[in-house]
N, C-alpha and C positions, 0 to 999 in steps of 0.2 A: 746125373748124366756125365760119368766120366767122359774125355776124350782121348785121341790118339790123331796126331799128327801124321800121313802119311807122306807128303811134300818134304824133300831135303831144303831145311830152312840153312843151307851154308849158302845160296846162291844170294840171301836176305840180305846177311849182316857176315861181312868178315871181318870187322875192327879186332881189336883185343879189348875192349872197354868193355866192361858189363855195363849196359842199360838198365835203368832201373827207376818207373816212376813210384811214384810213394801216393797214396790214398792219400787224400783231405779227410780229417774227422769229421763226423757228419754223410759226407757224401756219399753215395753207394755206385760210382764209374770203377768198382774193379774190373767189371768186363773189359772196359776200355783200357786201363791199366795191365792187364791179365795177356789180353794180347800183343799188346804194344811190348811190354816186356818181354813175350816170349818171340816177338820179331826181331828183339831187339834198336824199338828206335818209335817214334812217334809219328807211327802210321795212320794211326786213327783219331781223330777227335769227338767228343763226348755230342758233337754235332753231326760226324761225318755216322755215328752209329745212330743217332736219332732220326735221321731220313732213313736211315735202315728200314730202322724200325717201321715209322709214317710210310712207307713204303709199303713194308711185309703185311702192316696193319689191313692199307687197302685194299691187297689182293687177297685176302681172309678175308674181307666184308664182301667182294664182288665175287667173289666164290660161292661163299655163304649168298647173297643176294642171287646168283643163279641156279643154285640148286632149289630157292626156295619162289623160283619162276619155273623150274620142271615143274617142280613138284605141283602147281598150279595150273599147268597146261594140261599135265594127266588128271589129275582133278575134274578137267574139265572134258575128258574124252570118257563117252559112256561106256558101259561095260559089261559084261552079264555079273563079273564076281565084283563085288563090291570090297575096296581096299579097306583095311584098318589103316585108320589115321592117326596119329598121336594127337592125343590135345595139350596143351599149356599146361604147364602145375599148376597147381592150386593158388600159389601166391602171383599168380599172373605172369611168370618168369618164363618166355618161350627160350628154349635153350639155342633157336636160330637168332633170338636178337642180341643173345648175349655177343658185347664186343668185347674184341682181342686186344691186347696190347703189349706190344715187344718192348716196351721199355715204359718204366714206371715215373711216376713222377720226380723220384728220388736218383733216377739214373739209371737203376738196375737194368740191363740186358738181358732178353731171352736168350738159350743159347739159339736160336733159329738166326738173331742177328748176328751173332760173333760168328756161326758156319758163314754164314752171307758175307758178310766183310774179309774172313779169308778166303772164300773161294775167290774173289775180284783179285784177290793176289795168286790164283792160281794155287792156292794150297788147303787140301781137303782133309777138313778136320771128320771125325769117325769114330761111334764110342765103342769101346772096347769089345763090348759084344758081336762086333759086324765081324763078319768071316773073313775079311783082309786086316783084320789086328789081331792073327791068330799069334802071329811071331812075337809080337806087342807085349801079349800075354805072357808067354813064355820067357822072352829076354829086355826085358823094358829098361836095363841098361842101355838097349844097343839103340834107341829112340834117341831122338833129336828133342824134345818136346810134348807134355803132356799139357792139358787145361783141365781142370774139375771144376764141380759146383760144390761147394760143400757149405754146410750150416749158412743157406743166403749168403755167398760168398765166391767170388768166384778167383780160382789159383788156377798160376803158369808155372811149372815147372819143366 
């Protein structure tokens, strides 16, 4: 999931410092790291992206919890054609109980949390494929800011 920053981040940060946090070995807060440094400045905390998360988590569960009350209510309305239903794997694993989680125990962030955390700053991140980073493609000099996920890892450039 490359990114492309389309938000001019000069309104962010105009110091001349480079900001720059550094990973704890061990930990895996690049995401938090990833962006703070590409805002340059310490915008987010490894707390402020875990309500993200806790957040994102529960409107994926009550999403998931009401399509799977449609899908119960038409169940229940008769019909001349009778629906195919899916049933359960075999191992008992309904794929509507499977739960989501935007942030792992180790810290790692989805990128659904990192979009979310910059859009609250008004800056929309976008992977390269969307049709407003066509120029992205072509002159990615002329960018302010990229973020990647690469090898479980996530870079600011």
């Amino acid at each position: 999931n490359n990114g492309c920053i389309m938000t001019s981040l000069a309104t962010i940060s105009s110091s001349c410092e480079v900001y720059f946090e550094e990973q704890d070995e061990g930990s895996a807060l690049c995401g938090q790291h990833a962006i703070n440094n590409l805002l340059q400045g310490a915008y987010f905390t490894a707390i402020d992206l875990g309500q993200i998360g806790a957040k994102l988590d529960e409107q994926e569960q009550n999403l998931l919890h009401s399509i799977d009350e449609d899908a119960k209510l038409s169940d229940d309305v008769p019909s001349q054609k009778k629906k195919t239903q899916t049933q359960p794997s075999d191992d008992g694993d309904d794929d509507r109980e499977r739960r989501y989680s935007n942030v792992s125990m180790e810290g790692l962030f989805s990128v659904d949390v990192l979009v979310t955390a910059l859009k609250s700053l008004n800056i929309d991140a976008l992977p390269l494929s969307h049709p407003d980073c066509f120029a992205a493609n072509q002159h990615p000099d002329r960018e302010q800011g990229f973020i990647f996920f690469q090898m479980s890892h996530w870079i600011a450039y």
